[in-house]
N, C-alpha and C positions, 0 to 999 in steps of 0.2 A: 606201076602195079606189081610188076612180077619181081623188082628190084626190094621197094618193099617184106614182101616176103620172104627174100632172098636173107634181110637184113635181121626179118624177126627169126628166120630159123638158123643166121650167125647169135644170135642172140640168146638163145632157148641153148645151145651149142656149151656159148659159154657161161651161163648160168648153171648148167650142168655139171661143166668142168671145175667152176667154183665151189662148188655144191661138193659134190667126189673128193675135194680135196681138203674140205674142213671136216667131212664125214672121217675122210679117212686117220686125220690129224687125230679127232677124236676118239678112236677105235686105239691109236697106237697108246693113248696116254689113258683107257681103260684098260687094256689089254696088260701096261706098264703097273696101272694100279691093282688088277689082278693076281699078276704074278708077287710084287712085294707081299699081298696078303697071304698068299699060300708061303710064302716063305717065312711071312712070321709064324703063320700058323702053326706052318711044320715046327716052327723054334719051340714055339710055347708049347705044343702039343699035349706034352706029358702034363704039364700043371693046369691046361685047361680042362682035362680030363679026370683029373682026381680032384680039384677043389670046383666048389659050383659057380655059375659063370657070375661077375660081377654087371656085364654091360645089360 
């Protein structure tokens, strides 16, 4: 019984660790997708702001 237990909270442990570490995956390659867009941004700035937007 108490081994059991023992096994579903090694379990919930690494589930979590998995978890935390696709999350975090994911965060690094929005965070990567954020930054290029302010950097086009910033590039196009002037011409998005004087002609009206296309998208």
């Amino acid at each position: 019984m108490m081994s059991a237990r023992l096994l579903s909270v090694y379990f919930m442990m690494a589930l979590m660790a998995v978890c935390s570490y696709a999350l975090q995956g994911i965060n690094e390659e929005v965070e990567k997708e954020i930054s290029d867009m302010g950097l086009r941004n910033r590039h196009f700035g002037s011409s998005v702001i004087d002609s009206s937007p296309t998208k």
